[in-house]
ZALUMPA-129662 format. One line per field, with one value per residue (C-alpha): residue number from 1; residue in three letters; x, y, z. Coordinates in Angstrom, 2 decimals, m for minus. Layout:
k	(NUM, ...)
r	(ALA, ...)
px	(X, ...)
py	(Y, ...)
pz	(Z, ...)
//
This chain:
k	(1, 2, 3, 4, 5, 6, 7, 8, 9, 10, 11, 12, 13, 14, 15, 16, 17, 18, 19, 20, 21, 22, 23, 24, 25, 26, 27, 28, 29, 30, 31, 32, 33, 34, 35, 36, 37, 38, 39, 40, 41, 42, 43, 44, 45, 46, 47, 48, 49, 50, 51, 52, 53, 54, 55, 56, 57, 58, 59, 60, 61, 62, 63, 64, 65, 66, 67, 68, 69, 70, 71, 72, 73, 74, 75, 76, 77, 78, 79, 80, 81, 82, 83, 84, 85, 86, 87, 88, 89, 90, 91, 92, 93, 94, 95, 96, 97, 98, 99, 100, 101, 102, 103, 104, 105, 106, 107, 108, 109, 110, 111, 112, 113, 114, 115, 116, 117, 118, 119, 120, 121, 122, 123, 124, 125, 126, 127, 128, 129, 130, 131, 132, 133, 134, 135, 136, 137, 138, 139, 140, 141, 142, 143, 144, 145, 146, 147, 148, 149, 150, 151, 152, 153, 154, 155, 156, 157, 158, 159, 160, 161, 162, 163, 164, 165, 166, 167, 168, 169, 170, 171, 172, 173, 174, 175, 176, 177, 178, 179, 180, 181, 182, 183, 184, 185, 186, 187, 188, 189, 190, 191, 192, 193, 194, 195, 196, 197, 198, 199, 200, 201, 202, 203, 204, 205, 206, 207, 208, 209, 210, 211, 212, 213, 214, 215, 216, 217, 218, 219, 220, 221, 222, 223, 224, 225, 226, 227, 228, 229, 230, 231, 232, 233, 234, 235, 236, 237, 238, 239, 240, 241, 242, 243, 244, 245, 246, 247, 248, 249, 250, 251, 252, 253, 254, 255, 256, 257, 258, 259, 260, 261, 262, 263, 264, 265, 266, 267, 268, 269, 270, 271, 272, 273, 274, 275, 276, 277, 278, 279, 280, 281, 282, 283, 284, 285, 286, 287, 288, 289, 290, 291, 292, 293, 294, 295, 296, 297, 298, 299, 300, 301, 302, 303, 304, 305, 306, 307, 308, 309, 310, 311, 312, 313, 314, 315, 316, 317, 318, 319, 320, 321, 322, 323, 324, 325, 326, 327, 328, 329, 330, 331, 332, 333, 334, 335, 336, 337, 338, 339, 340, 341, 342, 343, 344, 345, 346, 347, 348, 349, 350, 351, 352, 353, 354, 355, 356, 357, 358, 359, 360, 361, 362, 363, 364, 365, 366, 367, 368, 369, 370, 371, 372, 373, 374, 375, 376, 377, 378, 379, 380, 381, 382, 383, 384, 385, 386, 387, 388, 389, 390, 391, 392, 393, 394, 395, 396, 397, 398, 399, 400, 401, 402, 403, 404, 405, 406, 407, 408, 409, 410, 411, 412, 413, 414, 415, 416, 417, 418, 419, 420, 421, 422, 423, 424, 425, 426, 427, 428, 429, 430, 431, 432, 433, 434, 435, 436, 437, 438, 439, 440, 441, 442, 443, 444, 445, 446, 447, 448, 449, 450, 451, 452, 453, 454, 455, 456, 457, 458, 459, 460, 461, 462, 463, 464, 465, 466, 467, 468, 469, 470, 471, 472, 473, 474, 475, 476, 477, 478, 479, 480, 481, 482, 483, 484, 485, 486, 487, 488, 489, 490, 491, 492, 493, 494, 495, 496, 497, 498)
r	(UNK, UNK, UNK, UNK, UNK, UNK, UNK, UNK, UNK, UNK, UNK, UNK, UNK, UNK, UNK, UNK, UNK, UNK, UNK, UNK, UNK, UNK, UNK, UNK, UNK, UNK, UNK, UNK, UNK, UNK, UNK, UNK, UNK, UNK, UNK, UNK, UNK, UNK, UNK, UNK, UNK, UNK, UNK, UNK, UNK, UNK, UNK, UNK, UNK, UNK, UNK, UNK, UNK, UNK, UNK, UNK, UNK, UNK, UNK, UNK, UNK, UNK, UNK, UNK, UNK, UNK, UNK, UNK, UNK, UNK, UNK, UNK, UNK, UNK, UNK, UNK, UNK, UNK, UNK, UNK, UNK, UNK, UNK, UNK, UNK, UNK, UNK, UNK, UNK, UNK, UNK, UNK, UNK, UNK, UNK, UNK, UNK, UNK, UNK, UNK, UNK, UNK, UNK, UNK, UNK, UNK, UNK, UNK, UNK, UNK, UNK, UNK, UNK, UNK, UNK, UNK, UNK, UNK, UNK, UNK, UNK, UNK, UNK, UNK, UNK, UNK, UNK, UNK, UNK, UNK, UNK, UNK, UNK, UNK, UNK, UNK, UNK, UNK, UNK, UNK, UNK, UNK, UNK, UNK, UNK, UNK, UNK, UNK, UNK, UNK, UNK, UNK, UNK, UNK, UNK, UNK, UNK, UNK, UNK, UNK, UNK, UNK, UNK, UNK, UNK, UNK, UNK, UNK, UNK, UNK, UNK, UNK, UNK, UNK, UNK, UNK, UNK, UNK, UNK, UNK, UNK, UNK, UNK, UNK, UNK, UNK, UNK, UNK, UNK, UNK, UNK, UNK, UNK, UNK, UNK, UNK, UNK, UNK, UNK, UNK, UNK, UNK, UNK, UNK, UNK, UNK, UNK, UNK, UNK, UNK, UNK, UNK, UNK, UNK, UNK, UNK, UNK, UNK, UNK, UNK, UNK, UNK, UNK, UNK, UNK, UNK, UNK, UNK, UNK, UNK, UNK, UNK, UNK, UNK, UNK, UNK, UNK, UNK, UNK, UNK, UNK, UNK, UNK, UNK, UNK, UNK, UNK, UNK, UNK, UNK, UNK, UNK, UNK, UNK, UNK, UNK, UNK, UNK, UNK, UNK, UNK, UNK, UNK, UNK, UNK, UNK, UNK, UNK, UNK, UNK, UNK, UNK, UNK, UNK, UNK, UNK, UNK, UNK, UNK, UNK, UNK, UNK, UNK, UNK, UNK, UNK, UNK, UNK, UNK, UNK, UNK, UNK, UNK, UNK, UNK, UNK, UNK, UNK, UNK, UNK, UNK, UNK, UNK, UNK, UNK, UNK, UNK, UNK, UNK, UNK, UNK, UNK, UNK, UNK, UNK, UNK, UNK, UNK, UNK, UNK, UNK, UNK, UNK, UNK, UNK, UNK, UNK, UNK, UNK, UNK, UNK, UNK, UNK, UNK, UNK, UNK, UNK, UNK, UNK, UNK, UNK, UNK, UNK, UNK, UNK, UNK, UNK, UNK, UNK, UNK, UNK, UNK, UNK, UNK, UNK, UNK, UNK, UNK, UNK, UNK, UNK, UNK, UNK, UNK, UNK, UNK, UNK, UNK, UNK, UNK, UNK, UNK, UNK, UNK, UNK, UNK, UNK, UNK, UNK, UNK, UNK, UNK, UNK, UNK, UNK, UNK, UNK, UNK, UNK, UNK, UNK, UNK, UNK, UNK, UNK, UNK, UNK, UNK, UNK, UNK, UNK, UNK, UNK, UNK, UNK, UNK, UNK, UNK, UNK, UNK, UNK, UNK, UNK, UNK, UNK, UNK, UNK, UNK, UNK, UNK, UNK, UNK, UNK, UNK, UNK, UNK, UNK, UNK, UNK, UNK, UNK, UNK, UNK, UNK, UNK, UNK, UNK, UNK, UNK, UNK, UNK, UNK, UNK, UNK, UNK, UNK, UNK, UNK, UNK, UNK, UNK, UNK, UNK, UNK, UNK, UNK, UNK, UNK, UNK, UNK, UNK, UNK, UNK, UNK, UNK, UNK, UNK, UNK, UNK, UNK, UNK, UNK, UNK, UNK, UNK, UNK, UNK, UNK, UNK, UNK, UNK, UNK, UNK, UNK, UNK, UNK, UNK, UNK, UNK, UNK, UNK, UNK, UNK, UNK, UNK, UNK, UNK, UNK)
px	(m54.26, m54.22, m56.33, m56.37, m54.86, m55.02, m52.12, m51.82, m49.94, m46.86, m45.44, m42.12, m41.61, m38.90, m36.14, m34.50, m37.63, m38.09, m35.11, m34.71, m38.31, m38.15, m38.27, m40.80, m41.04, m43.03, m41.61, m43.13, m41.74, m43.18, m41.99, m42.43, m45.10, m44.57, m44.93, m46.42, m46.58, m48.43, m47.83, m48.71, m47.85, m49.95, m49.02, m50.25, m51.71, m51.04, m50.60, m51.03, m50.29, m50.49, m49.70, m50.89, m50.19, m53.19, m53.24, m51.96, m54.29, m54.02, m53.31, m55.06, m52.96, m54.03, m52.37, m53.37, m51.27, m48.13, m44.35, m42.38, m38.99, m36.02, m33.07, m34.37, m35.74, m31.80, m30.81, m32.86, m31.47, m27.89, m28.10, m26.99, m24.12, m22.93, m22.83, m20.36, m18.07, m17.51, m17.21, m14.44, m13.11, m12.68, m10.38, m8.34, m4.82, m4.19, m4.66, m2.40, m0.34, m1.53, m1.71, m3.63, m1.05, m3.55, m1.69, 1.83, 4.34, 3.99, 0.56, 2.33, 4.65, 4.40, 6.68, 5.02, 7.87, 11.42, 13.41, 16.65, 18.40, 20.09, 23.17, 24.09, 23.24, 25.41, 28.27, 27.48, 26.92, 25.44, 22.86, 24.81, 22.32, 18.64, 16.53, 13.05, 12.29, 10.63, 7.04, 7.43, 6.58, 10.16, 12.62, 16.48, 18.99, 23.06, 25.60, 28.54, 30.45, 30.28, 32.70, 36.26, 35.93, 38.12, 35.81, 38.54, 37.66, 34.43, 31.85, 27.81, 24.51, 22.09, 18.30, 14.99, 11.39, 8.35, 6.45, 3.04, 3.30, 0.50, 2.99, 5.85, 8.32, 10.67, 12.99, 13.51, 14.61, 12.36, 15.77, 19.12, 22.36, 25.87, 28.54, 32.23, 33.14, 31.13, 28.54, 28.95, 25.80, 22.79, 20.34, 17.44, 16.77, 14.56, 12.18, 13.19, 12.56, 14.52, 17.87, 20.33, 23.61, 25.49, 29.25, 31.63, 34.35, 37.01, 36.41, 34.17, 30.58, 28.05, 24.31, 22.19, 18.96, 16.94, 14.65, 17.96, 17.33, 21.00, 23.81, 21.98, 25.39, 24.38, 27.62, 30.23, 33.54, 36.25, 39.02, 41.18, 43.36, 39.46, 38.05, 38.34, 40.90, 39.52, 35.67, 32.98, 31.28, 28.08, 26.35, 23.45, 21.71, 22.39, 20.50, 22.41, 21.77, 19.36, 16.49, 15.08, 19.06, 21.13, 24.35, 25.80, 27.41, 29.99, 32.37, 35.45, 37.40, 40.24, 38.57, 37.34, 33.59, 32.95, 30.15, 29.98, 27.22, 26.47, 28.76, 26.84, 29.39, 31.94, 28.42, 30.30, 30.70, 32.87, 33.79, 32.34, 33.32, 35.79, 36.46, 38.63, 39.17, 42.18, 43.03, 45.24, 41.74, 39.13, 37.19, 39.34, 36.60, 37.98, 41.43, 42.34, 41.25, 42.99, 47.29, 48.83, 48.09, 46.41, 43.11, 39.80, 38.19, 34.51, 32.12, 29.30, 27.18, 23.82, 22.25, 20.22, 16.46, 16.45, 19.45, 21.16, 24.58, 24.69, 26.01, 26.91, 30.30, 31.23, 34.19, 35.92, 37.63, 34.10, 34.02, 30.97, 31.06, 29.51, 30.18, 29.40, 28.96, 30.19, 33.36, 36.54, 39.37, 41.61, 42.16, 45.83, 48.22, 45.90, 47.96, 47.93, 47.39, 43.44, 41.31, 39.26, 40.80, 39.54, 38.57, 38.08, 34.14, 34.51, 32.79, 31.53, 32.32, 30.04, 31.12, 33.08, 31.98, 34.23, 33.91, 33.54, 29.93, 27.92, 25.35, 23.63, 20.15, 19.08, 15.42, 12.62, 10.27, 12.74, 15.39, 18.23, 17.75, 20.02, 20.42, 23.78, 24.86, 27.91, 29.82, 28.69, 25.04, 23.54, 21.47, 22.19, 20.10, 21.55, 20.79, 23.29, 23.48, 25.37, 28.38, 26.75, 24.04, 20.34, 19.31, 21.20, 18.94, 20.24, 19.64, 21.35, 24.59, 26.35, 26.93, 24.31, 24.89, 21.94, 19.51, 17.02, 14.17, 10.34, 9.61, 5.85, 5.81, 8.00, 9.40, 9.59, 13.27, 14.28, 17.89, 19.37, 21.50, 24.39, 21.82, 20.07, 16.88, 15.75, 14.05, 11.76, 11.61, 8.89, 10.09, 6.50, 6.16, 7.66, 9.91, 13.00, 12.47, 11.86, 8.17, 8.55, 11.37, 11.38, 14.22, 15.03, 17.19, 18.55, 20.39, 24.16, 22.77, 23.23, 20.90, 22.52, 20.51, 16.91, 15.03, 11.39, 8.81, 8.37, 4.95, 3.53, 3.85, 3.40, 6.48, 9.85, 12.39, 15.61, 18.97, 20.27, 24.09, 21.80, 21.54, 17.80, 15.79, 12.38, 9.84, 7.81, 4.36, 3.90, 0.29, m1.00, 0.02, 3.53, 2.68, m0.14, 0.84, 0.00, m1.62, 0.69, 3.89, 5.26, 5.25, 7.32, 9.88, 9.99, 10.69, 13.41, 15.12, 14.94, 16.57, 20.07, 18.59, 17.19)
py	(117.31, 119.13, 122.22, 124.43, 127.82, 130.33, 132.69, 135.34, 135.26, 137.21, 137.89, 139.22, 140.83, 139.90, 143.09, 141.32, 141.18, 144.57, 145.79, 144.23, 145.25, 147.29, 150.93, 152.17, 155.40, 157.10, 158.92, 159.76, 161.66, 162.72, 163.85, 166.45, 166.83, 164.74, 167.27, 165.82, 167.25, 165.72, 166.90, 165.26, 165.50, 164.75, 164.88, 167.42, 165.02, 161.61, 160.23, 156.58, 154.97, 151.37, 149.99, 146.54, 145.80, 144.73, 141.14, 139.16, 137.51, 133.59, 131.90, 128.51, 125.63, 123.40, 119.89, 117.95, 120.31, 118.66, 120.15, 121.84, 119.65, 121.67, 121.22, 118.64, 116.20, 116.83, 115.56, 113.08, 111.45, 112.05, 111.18, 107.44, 108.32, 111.44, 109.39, 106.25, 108.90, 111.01, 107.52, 106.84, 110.28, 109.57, 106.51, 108.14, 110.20, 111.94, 115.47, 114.34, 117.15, 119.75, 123.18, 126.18, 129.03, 131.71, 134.26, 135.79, 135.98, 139.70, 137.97, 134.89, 137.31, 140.78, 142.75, 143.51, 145.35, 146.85, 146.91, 149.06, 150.02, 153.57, 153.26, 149.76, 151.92, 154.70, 152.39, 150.78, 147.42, 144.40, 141.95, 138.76, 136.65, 136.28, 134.31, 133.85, 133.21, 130.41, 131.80, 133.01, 136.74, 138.35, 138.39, 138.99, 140.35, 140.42, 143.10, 142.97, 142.08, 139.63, 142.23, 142.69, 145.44, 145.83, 143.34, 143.35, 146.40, 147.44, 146.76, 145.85, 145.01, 142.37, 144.08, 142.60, 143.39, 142.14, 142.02, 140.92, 145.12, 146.99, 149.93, 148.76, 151.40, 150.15, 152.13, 151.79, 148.15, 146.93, 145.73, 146.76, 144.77, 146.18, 144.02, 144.46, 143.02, 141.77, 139.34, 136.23, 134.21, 134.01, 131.23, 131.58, 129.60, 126.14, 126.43, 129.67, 132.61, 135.18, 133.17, 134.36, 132.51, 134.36, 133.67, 137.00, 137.54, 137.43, 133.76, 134.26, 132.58, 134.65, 133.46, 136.56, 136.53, 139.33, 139.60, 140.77, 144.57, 145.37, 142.88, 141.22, 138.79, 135.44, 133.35, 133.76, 131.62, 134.06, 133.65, 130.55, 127.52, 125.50, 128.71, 129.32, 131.23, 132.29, 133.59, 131.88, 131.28, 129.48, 128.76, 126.37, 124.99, 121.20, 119.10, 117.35, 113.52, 114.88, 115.80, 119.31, 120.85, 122.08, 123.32, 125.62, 123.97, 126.39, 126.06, 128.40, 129.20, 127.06, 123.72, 123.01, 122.55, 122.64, 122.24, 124.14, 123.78, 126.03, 125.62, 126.56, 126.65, 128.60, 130.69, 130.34, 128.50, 125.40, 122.88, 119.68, 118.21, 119.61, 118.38, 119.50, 118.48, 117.84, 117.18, 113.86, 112.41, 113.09, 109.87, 108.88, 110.00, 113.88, 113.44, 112.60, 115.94, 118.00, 117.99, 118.80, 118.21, 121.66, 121.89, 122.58, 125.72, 125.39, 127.36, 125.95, 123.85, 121.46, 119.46, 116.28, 117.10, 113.09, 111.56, 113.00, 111.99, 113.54, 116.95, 118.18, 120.23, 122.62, 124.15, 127.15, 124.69, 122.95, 120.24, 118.45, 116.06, 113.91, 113.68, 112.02, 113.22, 109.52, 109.23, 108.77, 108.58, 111.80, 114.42, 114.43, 116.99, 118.46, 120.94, 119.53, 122.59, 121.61, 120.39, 118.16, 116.11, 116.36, 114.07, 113.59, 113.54, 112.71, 110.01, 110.48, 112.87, 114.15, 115.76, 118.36, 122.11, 124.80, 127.33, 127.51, 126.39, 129.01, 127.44, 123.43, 122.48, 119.46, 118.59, 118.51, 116.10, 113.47, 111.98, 111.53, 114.59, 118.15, 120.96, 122.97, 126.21, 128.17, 130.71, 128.83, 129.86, 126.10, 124.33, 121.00, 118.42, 115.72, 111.97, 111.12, 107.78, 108.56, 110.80, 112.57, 114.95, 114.32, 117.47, 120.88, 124.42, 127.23, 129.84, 133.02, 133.92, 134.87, 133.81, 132.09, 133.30, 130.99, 128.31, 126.75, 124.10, 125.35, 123.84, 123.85, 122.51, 119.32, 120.47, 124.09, 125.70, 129.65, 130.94, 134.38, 135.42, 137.54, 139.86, 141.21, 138.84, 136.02, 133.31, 130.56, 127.17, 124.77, 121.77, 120.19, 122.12, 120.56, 123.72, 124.80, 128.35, 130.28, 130.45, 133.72, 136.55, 138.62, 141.79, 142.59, 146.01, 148.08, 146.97, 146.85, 145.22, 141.70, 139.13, 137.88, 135.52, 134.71, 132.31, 130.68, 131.13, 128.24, 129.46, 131.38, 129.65, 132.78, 134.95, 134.77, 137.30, 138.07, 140.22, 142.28, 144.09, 147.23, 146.78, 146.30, 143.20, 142.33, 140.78, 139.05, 137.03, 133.90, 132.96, 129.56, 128.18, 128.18, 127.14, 125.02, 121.44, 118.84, 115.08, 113.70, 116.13, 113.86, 111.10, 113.38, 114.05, 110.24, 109.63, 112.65, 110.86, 107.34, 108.45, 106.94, 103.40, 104.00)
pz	(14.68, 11.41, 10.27, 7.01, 7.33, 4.11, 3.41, 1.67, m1.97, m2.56, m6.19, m7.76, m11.20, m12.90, m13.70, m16.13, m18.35, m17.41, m18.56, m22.19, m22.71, m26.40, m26.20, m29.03, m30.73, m33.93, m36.34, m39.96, m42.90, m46.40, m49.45, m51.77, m54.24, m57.28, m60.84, m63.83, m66.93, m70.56, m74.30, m77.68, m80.70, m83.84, m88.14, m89.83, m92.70, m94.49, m97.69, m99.05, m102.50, m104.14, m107.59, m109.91, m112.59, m115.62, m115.70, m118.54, m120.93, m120.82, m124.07, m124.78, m125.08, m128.12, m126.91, m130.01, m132.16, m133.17, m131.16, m133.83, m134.14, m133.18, m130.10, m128.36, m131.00, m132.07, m128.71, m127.99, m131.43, m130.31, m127.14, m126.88, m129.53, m127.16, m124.38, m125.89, m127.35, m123.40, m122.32, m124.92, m124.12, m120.34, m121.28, m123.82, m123.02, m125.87, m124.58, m121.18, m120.41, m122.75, m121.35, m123.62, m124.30, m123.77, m121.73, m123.07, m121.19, m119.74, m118.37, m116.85, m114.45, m112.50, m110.63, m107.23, m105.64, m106.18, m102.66, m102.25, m99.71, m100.04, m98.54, m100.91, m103.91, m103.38, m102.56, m106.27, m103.50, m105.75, m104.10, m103.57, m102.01, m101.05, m98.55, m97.61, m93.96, m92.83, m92.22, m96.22, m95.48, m94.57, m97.68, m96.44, m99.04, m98.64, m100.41, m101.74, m105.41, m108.02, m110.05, m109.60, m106.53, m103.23, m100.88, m98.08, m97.02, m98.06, m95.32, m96.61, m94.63, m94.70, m94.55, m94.64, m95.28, m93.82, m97.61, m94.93, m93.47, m94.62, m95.25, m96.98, m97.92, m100.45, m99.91, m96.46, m94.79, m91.60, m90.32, m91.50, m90.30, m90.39, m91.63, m90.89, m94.38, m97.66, m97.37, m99.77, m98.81, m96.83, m95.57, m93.44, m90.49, m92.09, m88.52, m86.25, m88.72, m86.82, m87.41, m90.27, m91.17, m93.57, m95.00, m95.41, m97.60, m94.61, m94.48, m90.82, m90.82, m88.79, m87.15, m86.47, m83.91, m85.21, m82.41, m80.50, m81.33, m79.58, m81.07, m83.35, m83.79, m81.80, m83.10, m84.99, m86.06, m85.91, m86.72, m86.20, m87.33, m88.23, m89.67, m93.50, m94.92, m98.21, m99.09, m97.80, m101.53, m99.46, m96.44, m95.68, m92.52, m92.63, m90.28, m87.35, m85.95, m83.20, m84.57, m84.73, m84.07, m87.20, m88.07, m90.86, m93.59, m95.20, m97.98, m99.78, m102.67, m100.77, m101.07, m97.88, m96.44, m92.90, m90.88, m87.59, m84.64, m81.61, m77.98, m75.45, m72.89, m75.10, m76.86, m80.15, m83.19, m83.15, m85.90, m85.79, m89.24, m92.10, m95.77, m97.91, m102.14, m103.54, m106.92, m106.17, m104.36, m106.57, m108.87, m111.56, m114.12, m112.89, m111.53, m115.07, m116.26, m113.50, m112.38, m109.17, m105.81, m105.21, m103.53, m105.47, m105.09, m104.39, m106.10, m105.55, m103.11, m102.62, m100.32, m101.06, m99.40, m99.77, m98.33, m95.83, m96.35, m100.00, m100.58, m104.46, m104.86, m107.79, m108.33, m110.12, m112.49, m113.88, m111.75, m110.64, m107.92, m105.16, m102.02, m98.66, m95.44, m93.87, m95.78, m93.52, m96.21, m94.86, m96.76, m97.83, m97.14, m94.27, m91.68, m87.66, m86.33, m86.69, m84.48, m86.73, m89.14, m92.88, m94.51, m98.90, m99.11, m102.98, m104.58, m107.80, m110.44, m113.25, m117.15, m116.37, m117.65, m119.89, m116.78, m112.88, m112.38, m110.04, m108.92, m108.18, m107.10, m106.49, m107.44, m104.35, m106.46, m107.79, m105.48, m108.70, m109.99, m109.94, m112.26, m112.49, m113.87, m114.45, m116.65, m120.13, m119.79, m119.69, m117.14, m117.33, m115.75, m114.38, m112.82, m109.66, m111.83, m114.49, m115.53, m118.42, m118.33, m119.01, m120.90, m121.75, m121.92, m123.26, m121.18, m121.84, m123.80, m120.93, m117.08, m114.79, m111.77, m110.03, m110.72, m108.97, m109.25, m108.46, m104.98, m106.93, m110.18, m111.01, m114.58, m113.96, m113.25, m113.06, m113.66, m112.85, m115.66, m116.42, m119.16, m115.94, m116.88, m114.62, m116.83, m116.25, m118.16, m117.96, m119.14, m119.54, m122.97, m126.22, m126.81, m124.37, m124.94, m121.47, m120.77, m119.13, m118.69, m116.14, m116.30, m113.35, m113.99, m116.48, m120.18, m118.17, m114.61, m113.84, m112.04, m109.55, m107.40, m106.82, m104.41, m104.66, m101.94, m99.94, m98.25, m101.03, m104.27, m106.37, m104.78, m106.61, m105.59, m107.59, m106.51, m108.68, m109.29, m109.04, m105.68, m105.69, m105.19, m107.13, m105.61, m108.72, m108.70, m111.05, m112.35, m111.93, m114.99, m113.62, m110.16, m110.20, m111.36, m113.79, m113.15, m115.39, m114.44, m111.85, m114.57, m117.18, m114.45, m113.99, m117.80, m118.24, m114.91, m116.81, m119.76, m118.24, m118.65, m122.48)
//
């Protein structure tokens, strides 16, 4: 039913293989013929050399021979009896305190630089107040009079120098500001160093931004019913309840202190506390010495680095007194046209001077202490205990325009006197005589004001009627302190209980 047939075989190529199938070629390149080339080089001759020296004949050591005696048989005696008296000697005190007087006193200060600016000088300007910034390397300087001149109408500067530049022309102010009216007082900024405040003559208190290159004027207090009326004598920054912000604290020849802080809203200065003296509300240990209801010029002005309710008050009439921040008597007498009411900040008053007293400083090592100044030429030291002073120094024959406690050494003080010299005391030594003068212009000029470093403890600088400032360094043994200095201060402050 079924047989076997054979067929033939048919085949297909695939075209798709075909057609992807690579398509080779040869190709072959060469490049040209590489050139070498070889040179050397060889010295034309050589030298060596070596050196020893002869070796050194060895002397025989006898051991049996006897050492000579000599130094150390002498110690070797002494030694026990050396050692019980530097034990004695590290319990004793009798050399506490003493300092070698080995360098004189044109050792113990230099004069590093003498700034001017033209323009003050040939208006016969004096330097009424200088300031150190906060970082310690810019020193700012005010102009105007301590004399008898027209101040109404003269206008001044405030200029600084950068004393860190490596160029520093003296003679030639890093920034210069122009002043519609004399410049009273200056104060540096305690933590933003390009911040100014300055009091004027016109009765206006001014903050400056110095970074602002085009109006450098950031606030000012114009002129108003809450604004003073008579020359701003001082101005201070005074630390507010929240912490890190402060105000300026200001105060006049017309008896009133004010403290003004920044509106943001109105970018001006605005009064946010006034207080004003008067003779019928001072401490019965000064109202008996002074008549009349009149107001008490101020003259002078301090704040306590250790309470913060404590400022100190001088005025043109000797007075001394304390005050407080918190007080809320009112000030008698006071106009309504015034948006704060003032208030009598007296509390205490202290011996009253012969003459207007200049200048107050309270002490940054003892929380009691304060030395003032004034027209008598004494610094008087005094405890916020008692009435009386502590300790008197003579320190000139004429004015003192400024004093001011070293922010380094406990018992050292420097005044600027009306002689042109600025002299420093150091209280630690048994004699009151200055430890070191430093003149800071001609026979006829006047020092005017100085101000310690409180970055570099060297740096003093000192304003003179000259118009020029003086930047002077101090050597150690007026900046570096004593173990037993703190102690000293403690015994000059306890003097009110003996």
């Amino acid at each position: 039913m079924f047989t076997d047939e054979t067929v033939a075989s048919v085949s297909i190529g695939s075209l798709w293989r075909r057609s992807h199938q690579e398509v080779l070629q040869a190709r072959s390149c060469q490049t040209d013929a590489v050139l070498r080339d070889e040179a050397g080089v060889q010295t034309s001759s050589t030298a060596s050399s070596c050196t020893q020296t002869e070796p050194e004949p060895v002397c025989p050591q006898n051991h049996d021979e006897p050492k000579p005696t000599g130094l150390l048989d002498f110690l070797l005696r002494t030694e026990d009896l050396m050692i019980r008296e530097l034990e004695k000697n590290t319990k004793s005190h009798a050399f506490d305190g003493f300092r070698t007087n080995q360098h004189d006193q044109d050792q113990l200060v230099s004069c590093l630089h003498r700034l001017q600016h033209p323009d003050a000088k040939d208006s016969r300007l004096h330097v009424s107040s200088v300031s150190w910034s906060h970082t310690g390397s810019v020193i700012a300087c005010s102009y105007g009079r301590t004399d008898g001149g027209d101040w109404s109408t003269q206008r001044s500067w405030v200029c600084l120098w950068n004393l860190d530049r490596r160029k520093l022309n003296p003679t030639q102010a890093d920034l210069v500001l122009d002043v519609p009216a004399a410049v009273t007082s200056l104060s540096c900024h305690p933590t933003r160093p390009a911040l100014i405040a300055g009091g004027l003559f016109s009765g206006e208190v001014v903050v400056w931004d110095t970074s602002r290159t085009q109006d450098p004027v950031l606030f000012q207090t114009g002129t108003s019913a809450d604004s003073h009326r008579d020359p701003v004598y001082q101005v201070s920054w005074v630390p507010l309840q929240k912490k890190g912000e402060f105000g300026v604290l200001s105060s006049c020849s017309g008896g009133r202190v004010l403290v003004w802080v920044v509106d943001s809203d109105q970018n001006r200065l605005v009064l946010n506390a006034a207080y004003t003296l008067r003779n019928q509300q001072l401490p019965h240990s000064a109202g008996s010495k002074v008549r009349g209801s009149g107001t008490v010029g101020v003259s002078a002005l301090a704040l306590s680095p250790w309470d913060p309710d404590t400022f100190l008050v001088g005025s043109e009439g000797g007075l001394l007194l304390r005050c407080s921040f918190s007080s809320q008597v009112l000030a008698a007498g006071a106009p309504e046209d015034r948006s704060v009411a003032p208030r009598a900040p007296a509390v205490f008053s202290f011996r009253t001077t012969s003459g207007p007293v200049h200048s107050i400083h309270c002490s940054p090592f003892h929380r009691n202490l304060f030395v003032s100044a004034g027209t008598d030429g004494l610094a008087r030291i005094h405890s916020l205990l008692q009435a009386d002073p502590l300790l008197s120094v003579q320190v000139s024959d004429s004015y003192v325009f400024q004093v001011a406690w070293s922010p380094w050494r406990p018992l050292v003080l420097a005044a600027a006197t009306g002689r042109g010299k600025v002299q420093i005391f150091d209280l630690a030594r048994r004699s009151l005589r200055p430890a070191a003068t430093m003149a800071t212009g001609g026979p006829d000029s006047t020092a005017t004001c100085l101000a310690f470093n409180h970055q570099n403890p060297r740096l003093v600088a000192a304003g003179n009627s000259d118009g020029s400032v003086s930047i002077w360094q101090l050597s150690s043994d007026l900046t570096d302190q004593n173990p037993t200095e703190i102690s000293q201060l403690e015994q000059l402050a306890n003097q009110a209980a003996e």
